[in-house]
N, C-alpha and C positions, 0 to 999 in steps of 0.2 A: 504494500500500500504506500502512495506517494506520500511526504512529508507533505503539508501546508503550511503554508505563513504564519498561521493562527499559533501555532504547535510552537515557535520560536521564540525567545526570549529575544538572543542577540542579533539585530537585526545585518549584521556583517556575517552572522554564520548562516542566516538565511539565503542571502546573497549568492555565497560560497557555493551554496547546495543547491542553488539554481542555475549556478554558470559553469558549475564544475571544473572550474579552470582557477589557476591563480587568479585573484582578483584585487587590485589596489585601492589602496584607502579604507578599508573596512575593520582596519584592528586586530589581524589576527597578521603576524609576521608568515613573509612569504613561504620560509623553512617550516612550518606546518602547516600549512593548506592542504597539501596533497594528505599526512596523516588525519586532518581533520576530516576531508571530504569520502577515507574509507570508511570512519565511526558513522559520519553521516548515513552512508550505504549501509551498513550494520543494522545503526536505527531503524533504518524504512525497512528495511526484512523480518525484524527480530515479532515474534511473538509474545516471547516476556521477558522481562529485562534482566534476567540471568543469561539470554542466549550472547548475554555479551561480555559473562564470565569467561575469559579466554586468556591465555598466557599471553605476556604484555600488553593487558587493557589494564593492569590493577584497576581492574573494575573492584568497587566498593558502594556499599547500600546503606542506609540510612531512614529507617519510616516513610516508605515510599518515595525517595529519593534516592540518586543515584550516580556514579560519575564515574570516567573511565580517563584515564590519563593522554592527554596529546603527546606531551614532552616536559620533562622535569617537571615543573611547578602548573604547568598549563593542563586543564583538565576541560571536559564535557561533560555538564551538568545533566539533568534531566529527571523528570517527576513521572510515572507509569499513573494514569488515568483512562476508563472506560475503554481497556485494551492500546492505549498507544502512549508513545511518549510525548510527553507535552512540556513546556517552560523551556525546552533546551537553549543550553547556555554554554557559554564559552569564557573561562577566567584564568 
């Protein structure tokens, strides 16, 4: 199922996931676009949000919250609601 607008917190990773390309100006440094835009593909597949329990996501949960690592300190946030992910965010 495709991601939608609504689903996004930050509106540069929305961007991201709609151009699938490096994209400038949007706040997320060029050296992780490309990792951001396969969690993105992840997301829109994922059924529930353990299927994104996988060796190098330190995927981590939290009361229906959830977040899987870009690089170092930079993560993908995101909240599992009525089967999908929603708020996702990038910090």
């Amino acid at each position: 199922m495709a991601l939608i607008k609504d689903q996004f917190a930050h509106p540069g990773l929305y961007k991201l996931y709609m151009q699938g390309a490096v994209v400038a100006g949007i706040a997320i440094p060029a050296s992780e676009q490309a990792r951001c835009q396969r969690l993105l593909d992840m997301l829109e597949a994922m059924t529930h949000p353990d299927d994104l329990d996988l060796p190098g996501n330190n995927f981590s949960s939290s009361r229906n919250h959830y977040q899987v690592t870009v690089t170092g300190d930079s993560v993908i946030t995101f909240s599992w609601r009525g089967g999908k992910a929603m708020d996702i965010n990038y910090g």
